[in-house]
C-alpha positions in Angstrom: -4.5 4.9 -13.6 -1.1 3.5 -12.3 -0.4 7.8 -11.4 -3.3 8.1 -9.4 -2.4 4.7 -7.3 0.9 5.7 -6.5 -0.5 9.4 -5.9 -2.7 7.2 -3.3 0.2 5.3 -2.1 3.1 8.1 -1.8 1.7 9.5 1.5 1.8 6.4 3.3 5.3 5.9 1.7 6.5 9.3 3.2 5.0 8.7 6.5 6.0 5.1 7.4 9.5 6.4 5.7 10.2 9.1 8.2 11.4 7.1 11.0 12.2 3.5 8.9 12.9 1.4 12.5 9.8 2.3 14.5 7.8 2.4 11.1 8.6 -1.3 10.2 7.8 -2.2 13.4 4.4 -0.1 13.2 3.9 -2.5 9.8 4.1 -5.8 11.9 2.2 -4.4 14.6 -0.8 -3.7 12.5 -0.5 -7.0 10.4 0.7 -9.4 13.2 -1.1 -8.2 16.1 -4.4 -8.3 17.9 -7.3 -6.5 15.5 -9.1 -5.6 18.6 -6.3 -3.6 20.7 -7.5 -0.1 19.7 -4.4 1.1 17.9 -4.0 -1.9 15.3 -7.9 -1.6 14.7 -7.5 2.1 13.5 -4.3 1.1 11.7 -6.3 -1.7 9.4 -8.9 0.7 9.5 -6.8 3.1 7.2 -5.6 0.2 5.7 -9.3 -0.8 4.3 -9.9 2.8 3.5 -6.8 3.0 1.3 -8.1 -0.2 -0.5 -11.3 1.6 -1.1 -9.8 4.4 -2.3 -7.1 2.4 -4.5 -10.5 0.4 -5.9 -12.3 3.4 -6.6 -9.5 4.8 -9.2 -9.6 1.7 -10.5 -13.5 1.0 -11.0 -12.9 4.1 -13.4 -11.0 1.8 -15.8 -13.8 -0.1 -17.8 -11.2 -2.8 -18.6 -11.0 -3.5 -14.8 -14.7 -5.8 -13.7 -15.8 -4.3 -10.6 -15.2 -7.3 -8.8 -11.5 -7.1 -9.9 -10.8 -3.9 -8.6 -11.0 -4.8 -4.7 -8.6 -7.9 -5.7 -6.1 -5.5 -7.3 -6.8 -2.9 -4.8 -5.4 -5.3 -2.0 -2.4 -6.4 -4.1 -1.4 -3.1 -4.2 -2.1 -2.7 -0.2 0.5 -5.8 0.0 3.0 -4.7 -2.4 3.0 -1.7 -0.6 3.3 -3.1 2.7 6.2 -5.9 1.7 8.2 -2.9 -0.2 8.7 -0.8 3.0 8.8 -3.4 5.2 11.4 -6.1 3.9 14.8 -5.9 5.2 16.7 -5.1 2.1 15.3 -1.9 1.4 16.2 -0.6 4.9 18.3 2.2 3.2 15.8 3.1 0.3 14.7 6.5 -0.2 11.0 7.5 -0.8 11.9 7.7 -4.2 13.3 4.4 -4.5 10.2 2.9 -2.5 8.1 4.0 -4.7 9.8 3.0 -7.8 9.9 0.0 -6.1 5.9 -0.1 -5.7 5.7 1.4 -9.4 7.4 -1.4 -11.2 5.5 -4.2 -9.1 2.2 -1.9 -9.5 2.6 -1.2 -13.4 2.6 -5.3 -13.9 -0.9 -5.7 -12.4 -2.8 -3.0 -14.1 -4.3 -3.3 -17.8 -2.3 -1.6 -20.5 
C-alpha cells in the first residue's frame, strides 16, 4: 500500500522539483490564493483528483474503513505539500523528498 502512494506521489515530487523557486511559489499560489482565478482552480482540481486516487489504493486495504481513507488520503496530500514546500528542504533531492514523504507516510498507514 505505502509503494503505491508514493508511486502516486513521485510525479508530483519530480515536477514541482524541477524548478524548486517558482514551484514553492506555485504551492502557495494554489493553497493561499483565490479558488476561483482559473489557474488555482485547476491546480486544487489535481489536488482533489490525487486525493481520490491516494483513497482509492487505500480502500483496497480492508483494515482501512472507507470513511478513513479520504482522511488519510488528505494527510498525505498535506504531508506532501509541507515536504516540498518548507524552507529547510530547499536543497533536497527528489530522492530525499520522497524519503521525506515515505517516513511521514509509513506512520499513518496500518501495518
Amino acid at each position: 500500500m505505502l509503494d503505491a502512494v508514493l508511486a502516486i506521489v513521485r510525479p508530483i515530487v519530480q515536477c514541482n522539483r524541477v524548478q524548486i523557486d517558482n514551484g514553492r511559489t506555485y504551492l502557495r499560489e494554489m493553497v493561499f490564493g483565490d479558488p476561483e482565478e482559473p489557474r488555482h482552480g485547476a491546480a486544487l482540481a489535481i489536488v482533489a483528483q490525487t486525493e481520490e486516487a491516494v483513497a482509492a489504493v487505500l480502500r483496497r486495504d480492508e483494515r482501512v474503513a472507507e470513511g478513513d481513507a479520504a482522511t488519510l488520503a488528505h494527510i498525505v496530500s498535506a504531508v506532501m505539500f509541507l515536504s516540498m514546500a518548507v524552507s529547510v528542504n530547499i536543497a533536497l533531492s527528489v530522492e530525499e523528498i520522497m524519503q521525506d514523504i515515505r517516513r511521514q507516510v509509513e506512520v499513518l498507514l496500518p501495518r
